[in-house]
C-alpha angles and dihedrals in degrees: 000000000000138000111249116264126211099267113066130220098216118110121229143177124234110266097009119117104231113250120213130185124218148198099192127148114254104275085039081068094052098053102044087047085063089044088049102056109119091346108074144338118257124210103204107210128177102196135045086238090059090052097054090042085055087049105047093048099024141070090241109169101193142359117232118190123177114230084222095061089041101134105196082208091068099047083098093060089032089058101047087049089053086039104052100033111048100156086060105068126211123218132202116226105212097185094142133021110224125167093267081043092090082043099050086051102047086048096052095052089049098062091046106276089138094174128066125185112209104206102171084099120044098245083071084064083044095055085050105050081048087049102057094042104056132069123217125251088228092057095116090228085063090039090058095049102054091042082070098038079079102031092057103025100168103021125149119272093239089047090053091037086062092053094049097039083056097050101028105034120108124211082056111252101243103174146003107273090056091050085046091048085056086048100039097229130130110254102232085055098044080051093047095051094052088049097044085046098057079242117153096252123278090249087053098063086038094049098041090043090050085060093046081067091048097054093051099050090050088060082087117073091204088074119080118201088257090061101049085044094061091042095052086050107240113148098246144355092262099056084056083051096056092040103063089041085053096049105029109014097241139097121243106259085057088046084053089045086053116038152052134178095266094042091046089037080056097046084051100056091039089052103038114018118010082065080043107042091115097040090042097049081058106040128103113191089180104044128065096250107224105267094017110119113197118176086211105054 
């Protein structure tokens, strides 16, 4: 187990406070409370099974389990929560040393906890707060993005607008006309300058980013399809369902067999930018281009 480096490994969206979800003893609580304000939400739990339930229907950024509070009885349940949610880490709290304190340690690193806070000094308050307010450079959704930072160095600031409204925006960007109301452009025109353009259409790079997300929440075997479908905000299981048959000609236990996020993230660049780089570093989705007529601009 390791002490907390600068970068964090937790996942966030732009403008969302992280939530993480805790086990602590009671002044434990209090203290991370006073961590927390305006910096990030806490879930207070009082069992392993809470947690997993916070983070199965929940947005929940980080687990935070204090090594005082560490039941043997629940390494079971511990371990299967490390174990089937990996893009959600789980920190261990160190506020106090007790005789189980080298044994609950040594246990929590052994089921897969890799990162312990040490709290009894201020700095540890410090690593926490660090923790919780940055995001990590191997979150897909930052992977993505700098991937085109350099596909598309110089383009236009609707056009990258358009990229990092697909993979940043929350609620989840489902359709056109969403993507044309955060642009502020009519439908029927944002269509129209992808077509006139030779440009894959708009729905396709939504269609094909929205499954990028996907991929990356079934990574964790936690998660059942009904769940990442409610996440990613379709209306049913049965819409996601559709839509990766629609899009990929699969259903979604086999999308869960074959990708990941990278693998799906890679898919997406090879498909839909990496044919496109030239046309995309000129293009402006969100601007009349001079001797382009549109009915609809």
């Amino acid at each position: 187990m390791s002490a907390p480096r600068s970068r964090s490994s937790i996942v966030l969206s732009p403008g969302r406070a992280p939530v993480i979800a805790t086990v602590l003893t009671p002044l434990e609580r209090v203290r991370v409370d006073v961590a927390a304000e305006g910096v990030f939400k806490v879930l207070h739990r009082s069992s392993v099974e809470e947690l997993t339930d916070d983070v199965r229907a929940q947005d929940v950024d980080a687990v935070l389990v204090s090594v005082a509070r560490y039941d043997t009885g629940s390494t079971a349940r511990m371990a299967a929560m490390v174990r089937e949610f990996p893009t959600v880490p789980t920190f261990a709290l160190l506020t106090d040393v007790q005789r189980s304190t080298p044994y609950s340690v040594l246990e929590l690193g052994r089921i897969g906890v890799r990162t312990l806070i040490d709290a009894r000094s201020p700095t540890g308050w410090s690593a926490l707060r660090d923790l919780l307010t940055h995001e990590r450079s191997t979150d897909v959704q930052r992977q993505m993005l700098g991937a085109l930072n350099l596909d598309l160095a110089g383009a236009a600031p609707d056009c990258w607008k358009f990229f990092e409204l697909l993979f940043t925006h929350k609620p989840y960007i489902a359709n056109v006309r969403q993507m044309g109301r955060y642009l502020n452009v009519v439908p029927g025109t944002l269509m129209s300058r992808f077509y006139r353009a030779n440009l894959p259409s708009p729905k396709r790079y939504i269609d094909v980013g929205r499954l990028v997300r996907a991929a990356r929440l079934l990574e964790n075997a936690g998660l059942s399809v009904t769940s990442v479908a409610r996440k990613l905000d379709y209306s049913s299981p049965q819409a996601f369902s559709r839509h990766v048959r629609c899009v990929l000609g699969m259903s979604p236990v086999r999308f869960r067999e074959a990708y990941d996020g990278e693998k799906m993230l890679r898919r997406f660049r090879e498909e839909l930018i990496l044919p496109h780089m030239v046309t995309l570093r000129a293009f402006r989705p969100a601007t009349a281009q001079p001797g382009w007529i549109s009915k609809c601009a």
